[in-house]
C-alpha positions as CSV (number, residue, x, y, z in Angstrom):
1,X,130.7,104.8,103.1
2,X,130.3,105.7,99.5
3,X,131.0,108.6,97.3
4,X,127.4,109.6,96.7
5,X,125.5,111.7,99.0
6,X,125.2,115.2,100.0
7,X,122.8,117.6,101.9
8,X,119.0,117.4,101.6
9,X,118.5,120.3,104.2
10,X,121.4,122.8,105.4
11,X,120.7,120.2,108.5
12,X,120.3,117.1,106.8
13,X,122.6,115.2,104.9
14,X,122.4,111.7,102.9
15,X,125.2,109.3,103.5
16,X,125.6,106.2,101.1
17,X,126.9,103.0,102.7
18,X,127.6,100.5,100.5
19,X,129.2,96.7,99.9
20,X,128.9,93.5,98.1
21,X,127.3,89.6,99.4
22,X,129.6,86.7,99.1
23,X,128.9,86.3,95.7
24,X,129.9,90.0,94.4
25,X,126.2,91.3,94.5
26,X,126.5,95.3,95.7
27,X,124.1,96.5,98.1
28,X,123.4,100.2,99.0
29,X,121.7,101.8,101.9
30,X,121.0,105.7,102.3
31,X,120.3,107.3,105.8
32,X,119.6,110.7,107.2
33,X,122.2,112.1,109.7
34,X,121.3,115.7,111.8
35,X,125.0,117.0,111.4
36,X,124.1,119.4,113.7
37,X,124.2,116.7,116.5
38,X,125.8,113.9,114.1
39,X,122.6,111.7,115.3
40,X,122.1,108.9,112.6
41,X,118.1,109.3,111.1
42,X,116.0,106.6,109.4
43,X,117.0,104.4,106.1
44,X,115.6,106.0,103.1
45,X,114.4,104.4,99.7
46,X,115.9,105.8,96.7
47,X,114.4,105.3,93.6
48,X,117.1,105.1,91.3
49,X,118.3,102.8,88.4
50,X,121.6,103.6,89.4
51,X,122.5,104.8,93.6
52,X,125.2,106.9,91.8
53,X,122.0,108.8,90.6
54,X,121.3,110.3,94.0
55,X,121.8,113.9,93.9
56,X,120.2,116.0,97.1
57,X,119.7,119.2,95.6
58,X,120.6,121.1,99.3
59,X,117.1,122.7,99.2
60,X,114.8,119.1,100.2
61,X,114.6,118.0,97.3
């Protein structure tokens, strides 16, 4: 799990899993979790230059 994340909803958070391939490429893949019930949600697409960017602003956004 990586650093970057945080809440979209007050129900919703965005959890960053990240790694690197064989040859030292990083990947990065964001999800929804409920963490009223902890139940893992779908993959989202960021659009970011950078998946450090990602700031979920707590109000949807």
């Amino acid at each position: 799990m990586e650093w970057s994340g945080g809440y979209l909803t007050p129900d919703t958070a965005v959890v960053t899993l990240g790694s690197e391939t064989e040859d030292g490429e990083e990947w990065f893949r964001h999800y929804l979790i409920d963490v009223r019930t902890g139940t893992v949600g779908s993959e989202i697409a960021v659009e970011a230059a950078n998946p450090y960017d990602l700031e979920p602003l707590g109000d949807g956004s």
